[in-house]
N, C-alpha and C positions, 0 to 999 in steps of 0.2 A: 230787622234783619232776620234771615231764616237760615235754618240748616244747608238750607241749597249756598246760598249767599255766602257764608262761610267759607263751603267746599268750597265754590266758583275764584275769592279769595286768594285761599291757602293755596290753590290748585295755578294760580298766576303768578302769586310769589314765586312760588319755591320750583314751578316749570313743573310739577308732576302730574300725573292722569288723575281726573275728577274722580274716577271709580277706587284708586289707592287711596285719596285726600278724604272720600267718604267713609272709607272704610276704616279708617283710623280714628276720624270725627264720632264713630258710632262705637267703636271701642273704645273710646274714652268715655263718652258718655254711661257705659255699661259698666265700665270697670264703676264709676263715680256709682250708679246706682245700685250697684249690687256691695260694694262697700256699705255705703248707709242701710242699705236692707239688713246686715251682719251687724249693726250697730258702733261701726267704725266712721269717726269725721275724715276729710279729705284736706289738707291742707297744700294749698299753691301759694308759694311764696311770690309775693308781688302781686299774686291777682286775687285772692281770697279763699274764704273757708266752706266746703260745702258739711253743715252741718245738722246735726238733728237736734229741734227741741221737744220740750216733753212740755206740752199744755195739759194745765189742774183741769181738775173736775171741774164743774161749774152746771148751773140749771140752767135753760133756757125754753122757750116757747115752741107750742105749735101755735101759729095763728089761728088756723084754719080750724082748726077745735077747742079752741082756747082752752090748753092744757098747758103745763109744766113739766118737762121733760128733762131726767138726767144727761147729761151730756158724758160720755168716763171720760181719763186722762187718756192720754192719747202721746205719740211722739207724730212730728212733723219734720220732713227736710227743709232745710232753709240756706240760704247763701248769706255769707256775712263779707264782704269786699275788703279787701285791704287798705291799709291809708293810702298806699299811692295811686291804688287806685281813686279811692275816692278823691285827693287834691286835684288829677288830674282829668276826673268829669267834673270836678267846681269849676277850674280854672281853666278851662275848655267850652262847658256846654252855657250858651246863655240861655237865660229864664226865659219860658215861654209865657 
């Protein structure tokens, strides 16, 4: 499913113009990114956490030159799903 898919969605539900239903979908998403860029988690209760982790250091390879290269610590955004979300993709989606 894509951002359009969403709009198209939301914009049947609820009977409103895809251009209001976008515009909303893209502020949400901004507000959600520019929180974690400030170093603030998002929490939605019921649907999940949008948060940031902080991966260690660690060495790893250049292939291509077979060297060892530091890797620094680093933060990452991550999503962490709530349980009911997740119960209700268990006991919803079958295995592919």
């Amino acid at each position: 499913m894509t951002k359009a898919d969403i709009v198209s969605k939301i914009s049947e539900k609820l009977g409103m113009e895809k251009g209001d239903v976008q515009a909303t979908v893209e502020s949400f998403m901004e507000e959600v990114k520019s929180s974690l860029e400030n170093g603030d988690n998002v929490y939605l209760r019921g649907f999940g956490s949008f948060i940031i982790k902080t991966r260690a250091e660690k060495t790893g390879r250049n292939i291509s030159k077979n060297t060892t290269i530091k890797i620094p610590a680093h933060n990452i955004p991550a999503f962490k799903p709530a349980k009911v979300f997740v119960e209700g993709v268990k006991s919803n989606v079958q295995v592919k």
